[in-house]
PDB file as gemmi writes it, atoms N, CA and C in Angstrom:
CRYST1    1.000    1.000    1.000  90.00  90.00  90.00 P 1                      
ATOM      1  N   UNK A   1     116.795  96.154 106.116  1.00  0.00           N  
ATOM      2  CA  UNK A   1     116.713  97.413 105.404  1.00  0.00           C  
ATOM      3  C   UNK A   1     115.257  97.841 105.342  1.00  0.00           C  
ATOM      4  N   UNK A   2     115.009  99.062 105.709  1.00  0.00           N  
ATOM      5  CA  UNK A   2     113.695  99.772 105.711  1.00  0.00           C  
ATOM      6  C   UNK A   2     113.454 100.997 105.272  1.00  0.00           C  
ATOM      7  N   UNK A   3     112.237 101.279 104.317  1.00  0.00           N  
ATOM      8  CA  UNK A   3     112.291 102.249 103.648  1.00  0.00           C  
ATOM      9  C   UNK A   3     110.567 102.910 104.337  1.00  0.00           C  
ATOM     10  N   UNK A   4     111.222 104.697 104.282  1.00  0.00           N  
ATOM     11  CA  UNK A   4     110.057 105.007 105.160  1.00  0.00           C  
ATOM     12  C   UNK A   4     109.727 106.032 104.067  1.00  0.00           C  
ATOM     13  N   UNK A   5     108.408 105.551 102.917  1.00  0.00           N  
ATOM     14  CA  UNK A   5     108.097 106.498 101.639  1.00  0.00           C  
ATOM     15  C   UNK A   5     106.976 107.230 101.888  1.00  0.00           C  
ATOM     16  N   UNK A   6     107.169 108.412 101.517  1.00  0.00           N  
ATOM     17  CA  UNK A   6     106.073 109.143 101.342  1.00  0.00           C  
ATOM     18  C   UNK A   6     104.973 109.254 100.651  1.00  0.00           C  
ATOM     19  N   UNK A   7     103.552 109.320 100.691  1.00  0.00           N  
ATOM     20  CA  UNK A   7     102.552 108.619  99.793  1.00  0.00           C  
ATOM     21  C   UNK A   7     102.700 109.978  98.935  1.00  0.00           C  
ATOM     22  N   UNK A   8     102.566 110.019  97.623  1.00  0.00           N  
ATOM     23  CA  UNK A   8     102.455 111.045  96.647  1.00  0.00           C  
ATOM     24  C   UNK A   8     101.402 111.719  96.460  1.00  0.00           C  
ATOM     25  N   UNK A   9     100.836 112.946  96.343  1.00  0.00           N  
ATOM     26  CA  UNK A   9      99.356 113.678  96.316  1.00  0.00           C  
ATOM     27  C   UNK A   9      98.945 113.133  95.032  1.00  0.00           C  
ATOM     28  N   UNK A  10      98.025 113.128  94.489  1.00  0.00           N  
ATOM     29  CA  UNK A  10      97.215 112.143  93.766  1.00  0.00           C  
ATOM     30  C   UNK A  10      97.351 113.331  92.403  1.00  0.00           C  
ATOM     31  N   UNK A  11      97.585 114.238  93.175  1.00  0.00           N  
ATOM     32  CA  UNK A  11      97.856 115.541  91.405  1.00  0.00           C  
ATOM     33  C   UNK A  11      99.272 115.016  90.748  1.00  0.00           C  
ATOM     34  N   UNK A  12     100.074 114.701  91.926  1.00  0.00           N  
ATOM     35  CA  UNK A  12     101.295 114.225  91.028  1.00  0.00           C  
ATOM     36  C   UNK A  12     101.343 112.731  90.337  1.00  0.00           C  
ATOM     37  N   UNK A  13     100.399 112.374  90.712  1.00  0.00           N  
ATOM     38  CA  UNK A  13     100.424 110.699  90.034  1.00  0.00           C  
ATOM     39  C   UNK A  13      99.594 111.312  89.105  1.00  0.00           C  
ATOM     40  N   UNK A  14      98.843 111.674  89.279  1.00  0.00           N  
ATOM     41  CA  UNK A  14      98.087 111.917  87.343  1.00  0.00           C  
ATOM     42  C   UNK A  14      99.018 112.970  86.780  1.00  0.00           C  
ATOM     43  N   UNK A  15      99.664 113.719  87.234  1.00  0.00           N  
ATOM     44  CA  UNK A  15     100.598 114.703  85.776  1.00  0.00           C  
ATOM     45  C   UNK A  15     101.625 113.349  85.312  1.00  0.00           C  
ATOM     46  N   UNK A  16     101.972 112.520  86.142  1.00  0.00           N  
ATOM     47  CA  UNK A  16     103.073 111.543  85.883  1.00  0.00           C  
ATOM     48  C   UNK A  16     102.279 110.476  84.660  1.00  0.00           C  
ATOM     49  N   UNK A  17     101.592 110.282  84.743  1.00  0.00           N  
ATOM     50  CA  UNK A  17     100.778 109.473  83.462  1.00  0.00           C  
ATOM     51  C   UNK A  17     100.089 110.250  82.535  1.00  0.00           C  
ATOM     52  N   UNK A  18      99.696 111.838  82.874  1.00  0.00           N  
ATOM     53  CA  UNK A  18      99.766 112.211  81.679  1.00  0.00           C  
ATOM     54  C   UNK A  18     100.752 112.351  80.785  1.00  0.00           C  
ATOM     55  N   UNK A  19     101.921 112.613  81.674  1.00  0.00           N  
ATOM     56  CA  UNK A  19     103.207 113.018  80.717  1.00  0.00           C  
ATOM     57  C   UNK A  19     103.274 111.328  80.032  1.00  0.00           C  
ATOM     58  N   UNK A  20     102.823 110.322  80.747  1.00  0.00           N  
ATOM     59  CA  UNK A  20     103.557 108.958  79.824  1.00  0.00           C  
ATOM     60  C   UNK A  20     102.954 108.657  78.908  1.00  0.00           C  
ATOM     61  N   UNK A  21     100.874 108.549  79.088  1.00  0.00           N  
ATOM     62  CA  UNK A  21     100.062 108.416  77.673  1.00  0.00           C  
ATOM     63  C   UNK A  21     100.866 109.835  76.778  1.00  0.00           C  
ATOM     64  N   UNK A  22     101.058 110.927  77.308  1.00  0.00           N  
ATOM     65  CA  UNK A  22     101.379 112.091  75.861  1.00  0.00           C  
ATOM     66  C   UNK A  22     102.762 111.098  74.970  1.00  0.00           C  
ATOM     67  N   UNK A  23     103.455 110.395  76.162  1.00  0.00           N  
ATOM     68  CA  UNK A  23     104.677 110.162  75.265  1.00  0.00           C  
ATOM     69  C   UNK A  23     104.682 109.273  74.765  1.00  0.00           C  
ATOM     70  N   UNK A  24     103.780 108.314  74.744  1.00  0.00           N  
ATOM     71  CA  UNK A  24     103.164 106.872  74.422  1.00  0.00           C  
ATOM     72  C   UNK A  24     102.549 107.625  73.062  1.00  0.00           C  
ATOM     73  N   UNK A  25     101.869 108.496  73.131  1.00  0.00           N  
ATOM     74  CA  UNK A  25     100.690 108.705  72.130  1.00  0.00           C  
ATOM     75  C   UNK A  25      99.181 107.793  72.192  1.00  0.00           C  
ATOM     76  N   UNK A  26      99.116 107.505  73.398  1.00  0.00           N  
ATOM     77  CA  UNK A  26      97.639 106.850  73.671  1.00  0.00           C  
ATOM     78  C   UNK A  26      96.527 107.900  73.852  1.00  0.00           C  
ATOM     79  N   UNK A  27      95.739 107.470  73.296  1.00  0.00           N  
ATOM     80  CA  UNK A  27      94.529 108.613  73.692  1.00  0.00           C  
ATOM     81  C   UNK A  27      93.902 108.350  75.095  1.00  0.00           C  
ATOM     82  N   UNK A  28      93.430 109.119  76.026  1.00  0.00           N  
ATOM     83  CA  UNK A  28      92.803 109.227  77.308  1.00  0.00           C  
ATOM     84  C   UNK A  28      92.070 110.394  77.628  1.00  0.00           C  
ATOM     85  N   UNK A  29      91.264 110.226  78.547  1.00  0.00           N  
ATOM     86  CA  UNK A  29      89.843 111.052  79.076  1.00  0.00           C  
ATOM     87  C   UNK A  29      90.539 111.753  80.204  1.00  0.00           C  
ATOM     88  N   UNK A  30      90.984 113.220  80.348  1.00  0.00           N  
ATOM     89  CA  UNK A  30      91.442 113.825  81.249  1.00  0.00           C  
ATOM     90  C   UNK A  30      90.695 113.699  82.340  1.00  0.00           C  
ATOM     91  N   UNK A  31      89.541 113.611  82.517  1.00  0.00           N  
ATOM     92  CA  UNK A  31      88.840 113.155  83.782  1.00  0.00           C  
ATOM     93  C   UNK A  31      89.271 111.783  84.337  1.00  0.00           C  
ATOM     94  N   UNK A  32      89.747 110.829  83.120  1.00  0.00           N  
ATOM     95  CA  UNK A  32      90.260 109.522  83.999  1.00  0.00           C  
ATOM     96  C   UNK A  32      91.074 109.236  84.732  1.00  0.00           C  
ATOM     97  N   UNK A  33      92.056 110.393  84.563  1.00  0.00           N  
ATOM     98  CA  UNK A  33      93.599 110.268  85.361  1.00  0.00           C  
ATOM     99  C   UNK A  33      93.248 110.592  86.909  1.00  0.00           C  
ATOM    100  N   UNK A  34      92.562 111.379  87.708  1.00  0.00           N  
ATOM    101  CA  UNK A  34      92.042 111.744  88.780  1.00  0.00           C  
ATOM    102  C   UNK A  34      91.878 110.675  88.910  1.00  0.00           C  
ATOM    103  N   UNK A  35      90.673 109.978  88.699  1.00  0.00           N  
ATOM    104  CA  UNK A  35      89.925 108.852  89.234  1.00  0.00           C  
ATOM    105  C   UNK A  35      91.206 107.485  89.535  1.00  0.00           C  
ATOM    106  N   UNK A  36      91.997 107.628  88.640  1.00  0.00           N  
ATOM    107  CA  UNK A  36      93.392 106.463  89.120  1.00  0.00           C  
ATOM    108  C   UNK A  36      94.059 106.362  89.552  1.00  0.00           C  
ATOM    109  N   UNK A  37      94.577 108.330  90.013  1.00  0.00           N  
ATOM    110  CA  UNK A  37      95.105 108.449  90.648  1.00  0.00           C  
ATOM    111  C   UNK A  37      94.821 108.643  91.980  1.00  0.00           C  
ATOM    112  N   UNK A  38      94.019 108.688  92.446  1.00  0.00           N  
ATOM    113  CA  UNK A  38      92.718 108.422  93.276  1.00  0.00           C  
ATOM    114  C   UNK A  38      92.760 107.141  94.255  1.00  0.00           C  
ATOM    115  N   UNK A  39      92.711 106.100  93.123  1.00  0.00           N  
ATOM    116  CA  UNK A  39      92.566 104.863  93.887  1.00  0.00           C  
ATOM    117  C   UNK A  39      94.213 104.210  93.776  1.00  0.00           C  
ATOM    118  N   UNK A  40      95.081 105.122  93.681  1.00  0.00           N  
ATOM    119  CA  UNK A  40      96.640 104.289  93.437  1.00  0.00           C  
ATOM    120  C   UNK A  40      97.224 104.686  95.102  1.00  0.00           C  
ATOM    121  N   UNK A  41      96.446 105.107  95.620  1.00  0.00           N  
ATOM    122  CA  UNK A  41      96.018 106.016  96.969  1.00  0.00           C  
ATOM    123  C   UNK A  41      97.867 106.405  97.795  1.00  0.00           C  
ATOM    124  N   UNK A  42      98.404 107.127  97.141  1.00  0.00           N  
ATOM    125  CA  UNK A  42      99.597 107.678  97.137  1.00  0.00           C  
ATOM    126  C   UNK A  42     100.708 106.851  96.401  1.00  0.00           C  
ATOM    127  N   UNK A  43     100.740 105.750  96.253  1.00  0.00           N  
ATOM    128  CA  UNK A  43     101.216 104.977  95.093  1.00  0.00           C  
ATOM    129  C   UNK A  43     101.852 105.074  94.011  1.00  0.00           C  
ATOM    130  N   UNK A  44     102.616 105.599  93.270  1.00  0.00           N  
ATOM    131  CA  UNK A  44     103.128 105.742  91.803  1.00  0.00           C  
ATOM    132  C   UNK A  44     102.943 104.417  91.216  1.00  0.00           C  
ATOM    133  N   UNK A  45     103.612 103.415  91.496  1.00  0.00           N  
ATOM    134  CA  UNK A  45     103.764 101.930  91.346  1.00  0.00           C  
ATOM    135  C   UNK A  45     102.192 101.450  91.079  1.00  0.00           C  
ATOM    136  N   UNK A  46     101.757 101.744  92.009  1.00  0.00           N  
ATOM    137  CA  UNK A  46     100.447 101.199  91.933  1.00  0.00           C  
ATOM    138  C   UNK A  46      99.479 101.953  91.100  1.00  0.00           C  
ATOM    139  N   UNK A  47      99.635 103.450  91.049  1.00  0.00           N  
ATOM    140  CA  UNK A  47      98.628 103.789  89.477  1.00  0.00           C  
ATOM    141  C   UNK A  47      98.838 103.496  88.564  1.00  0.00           C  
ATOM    142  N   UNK A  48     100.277 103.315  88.284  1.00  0.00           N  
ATOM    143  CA  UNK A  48     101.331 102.648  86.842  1.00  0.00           C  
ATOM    144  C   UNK A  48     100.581 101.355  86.524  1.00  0.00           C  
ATOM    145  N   UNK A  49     100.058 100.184  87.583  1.00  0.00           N  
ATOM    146  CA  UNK A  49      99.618  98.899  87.753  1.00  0.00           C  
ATOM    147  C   UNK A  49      98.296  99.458  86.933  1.00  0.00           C  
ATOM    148  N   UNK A  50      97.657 100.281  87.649  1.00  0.00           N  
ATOM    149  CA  UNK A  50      96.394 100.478  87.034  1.00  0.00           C  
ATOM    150  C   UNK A  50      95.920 101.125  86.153  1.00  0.00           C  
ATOM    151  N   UNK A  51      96.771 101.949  85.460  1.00  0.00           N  
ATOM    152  CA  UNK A  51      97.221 102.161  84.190  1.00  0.00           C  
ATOM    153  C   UNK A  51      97.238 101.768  82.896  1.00  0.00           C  
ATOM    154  N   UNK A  52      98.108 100.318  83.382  1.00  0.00           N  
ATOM    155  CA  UNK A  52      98.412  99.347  82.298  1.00  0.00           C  
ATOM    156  C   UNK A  52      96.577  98.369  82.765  1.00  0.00           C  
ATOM    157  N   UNK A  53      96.411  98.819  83.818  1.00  0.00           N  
ATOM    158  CA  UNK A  53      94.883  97.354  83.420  1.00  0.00           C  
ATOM    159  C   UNK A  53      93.766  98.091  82.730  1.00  0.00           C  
ATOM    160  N   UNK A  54      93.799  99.519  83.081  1.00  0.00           N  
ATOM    161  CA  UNK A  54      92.595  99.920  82.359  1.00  0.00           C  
ATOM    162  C   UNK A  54      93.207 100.090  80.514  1.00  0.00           C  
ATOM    163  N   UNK A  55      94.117 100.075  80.465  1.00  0.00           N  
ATOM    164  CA  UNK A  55      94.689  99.809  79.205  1.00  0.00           C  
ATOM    165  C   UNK A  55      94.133  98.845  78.564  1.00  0.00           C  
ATOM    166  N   UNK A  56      94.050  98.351  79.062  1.00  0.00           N  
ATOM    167  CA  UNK A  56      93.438  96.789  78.552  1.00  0.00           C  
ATOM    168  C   UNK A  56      92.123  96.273  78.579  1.00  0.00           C  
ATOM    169  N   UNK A  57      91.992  96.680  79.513  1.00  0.00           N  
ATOM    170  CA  UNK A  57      90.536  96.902  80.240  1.00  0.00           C  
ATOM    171  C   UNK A  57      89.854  97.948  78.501  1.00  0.00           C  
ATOM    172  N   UNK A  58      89.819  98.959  78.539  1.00  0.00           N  
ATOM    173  CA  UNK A  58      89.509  99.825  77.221  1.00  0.00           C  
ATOM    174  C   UNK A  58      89.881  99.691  76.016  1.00  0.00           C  
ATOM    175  N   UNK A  59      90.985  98.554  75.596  1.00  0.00           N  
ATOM    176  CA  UNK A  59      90.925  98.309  74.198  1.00  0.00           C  
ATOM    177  C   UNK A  59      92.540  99.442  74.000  1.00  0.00           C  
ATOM    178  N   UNK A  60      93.163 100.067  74.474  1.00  0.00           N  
ATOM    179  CA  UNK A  60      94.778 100.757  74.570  1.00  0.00           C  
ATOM    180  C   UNK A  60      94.231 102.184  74.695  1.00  0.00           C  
ATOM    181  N   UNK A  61      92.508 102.400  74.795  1.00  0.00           N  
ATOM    182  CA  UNK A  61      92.130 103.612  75.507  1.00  0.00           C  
ATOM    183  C   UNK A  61      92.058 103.923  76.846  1.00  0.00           C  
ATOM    184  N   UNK A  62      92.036 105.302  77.205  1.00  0.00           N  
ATOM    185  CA  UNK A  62      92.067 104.711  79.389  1.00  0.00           C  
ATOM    186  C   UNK A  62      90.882 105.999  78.756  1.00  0.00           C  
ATOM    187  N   UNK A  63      89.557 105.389  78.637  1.00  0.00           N  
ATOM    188  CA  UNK A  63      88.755 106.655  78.902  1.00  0.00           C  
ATOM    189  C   UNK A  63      87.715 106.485  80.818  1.00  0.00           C  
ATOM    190  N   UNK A  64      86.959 107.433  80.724  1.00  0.00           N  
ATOM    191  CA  UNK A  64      86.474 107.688  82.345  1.00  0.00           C  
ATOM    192  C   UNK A  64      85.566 106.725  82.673  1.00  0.00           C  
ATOM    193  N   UNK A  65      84.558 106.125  81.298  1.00  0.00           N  
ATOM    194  CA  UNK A  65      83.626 105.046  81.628  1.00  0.00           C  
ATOM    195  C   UNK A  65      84.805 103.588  82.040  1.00  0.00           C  
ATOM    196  N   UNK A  66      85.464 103.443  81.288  1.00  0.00           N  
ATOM    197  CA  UNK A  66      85.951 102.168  81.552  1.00  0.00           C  
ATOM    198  C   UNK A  66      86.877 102.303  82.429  1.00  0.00           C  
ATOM    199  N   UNK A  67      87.318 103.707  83.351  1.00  0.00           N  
ATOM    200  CA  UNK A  67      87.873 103.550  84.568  1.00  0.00           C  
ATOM    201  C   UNK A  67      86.959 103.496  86.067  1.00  0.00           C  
ATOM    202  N   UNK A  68      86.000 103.836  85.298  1.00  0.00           N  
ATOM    203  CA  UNK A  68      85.081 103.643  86.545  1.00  0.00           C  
ATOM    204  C   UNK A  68      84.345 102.338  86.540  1.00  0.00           C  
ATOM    205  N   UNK A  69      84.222 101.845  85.307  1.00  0.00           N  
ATOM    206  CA  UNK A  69      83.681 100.155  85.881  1.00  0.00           C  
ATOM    207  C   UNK A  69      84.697  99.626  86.130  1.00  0.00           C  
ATOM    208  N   UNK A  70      86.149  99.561  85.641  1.00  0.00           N  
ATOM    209  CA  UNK A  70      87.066  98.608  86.222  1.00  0.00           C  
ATOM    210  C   UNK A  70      87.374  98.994  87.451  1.00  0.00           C  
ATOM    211  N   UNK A  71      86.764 100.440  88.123  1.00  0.00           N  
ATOM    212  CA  UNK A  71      87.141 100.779  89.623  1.00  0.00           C  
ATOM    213  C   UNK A  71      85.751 100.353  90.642  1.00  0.00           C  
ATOM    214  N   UNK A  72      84.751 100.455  89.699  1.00  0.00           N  
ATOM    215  CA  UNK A  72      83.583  99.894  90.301  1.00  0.00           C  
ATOM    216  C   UNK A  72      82.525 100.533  91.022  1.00  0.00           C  
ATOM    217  N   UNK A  73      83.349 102.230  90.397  1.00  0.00           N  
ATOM    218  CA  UNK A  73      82.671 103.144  90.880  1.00  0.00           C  
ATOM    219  C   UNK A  73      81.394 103.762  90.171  1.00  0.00           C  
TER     220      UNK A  73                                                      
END                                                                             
C-alpha cells in the first residue's frame, strides 16, 4: 500500500495551529507560526511535532525567540 501526499503550503499549516493554540487557549507570537510552519516543510504531522516541542521548549508559550533557538535560526 502506497500513499502519494501532497506537501501542504506552509500558510495552511500555520492557520491549522492557529486555530488549535486559539482552541487550547495558549498564548503565541503570530510571527512564530510562519517560522514552524516553515520548517514542518509541507508536513502537518510534523509542525504538530514541533508544536508540541516548542511548547515545551517555552514553558506552554510558543513565542518567536524560543522558536528560533529551538530552530537554530
Amino acid at each position: 500500500l502506497q500513499f502519494h501526499l501532497k506537501r501542504l503550503p506552509p500558510t495552511l499549516i500555520a492557520d491549522r495551529m492557529r486555530h488549535i493554540l486559539d482552541a487550547e487557549q495558549v498564548a503565541f507570537d503570530s510571527a512564530a507560526l510562519p517560522l514552524l510552519a516553515r520548517a514542518a516543510d509541507g508536513s502537518l504531522r510534523d509542525g504538530l511535532s514541533l508544536l508540541d516541542q516548542v511548547l515545551v521548549f517555552g514553558g506552554g508559550r510558543v513565542g518567536e525567540s524560543d522558536v528560533r533557538a529551538m530552530l537554530g535560526t
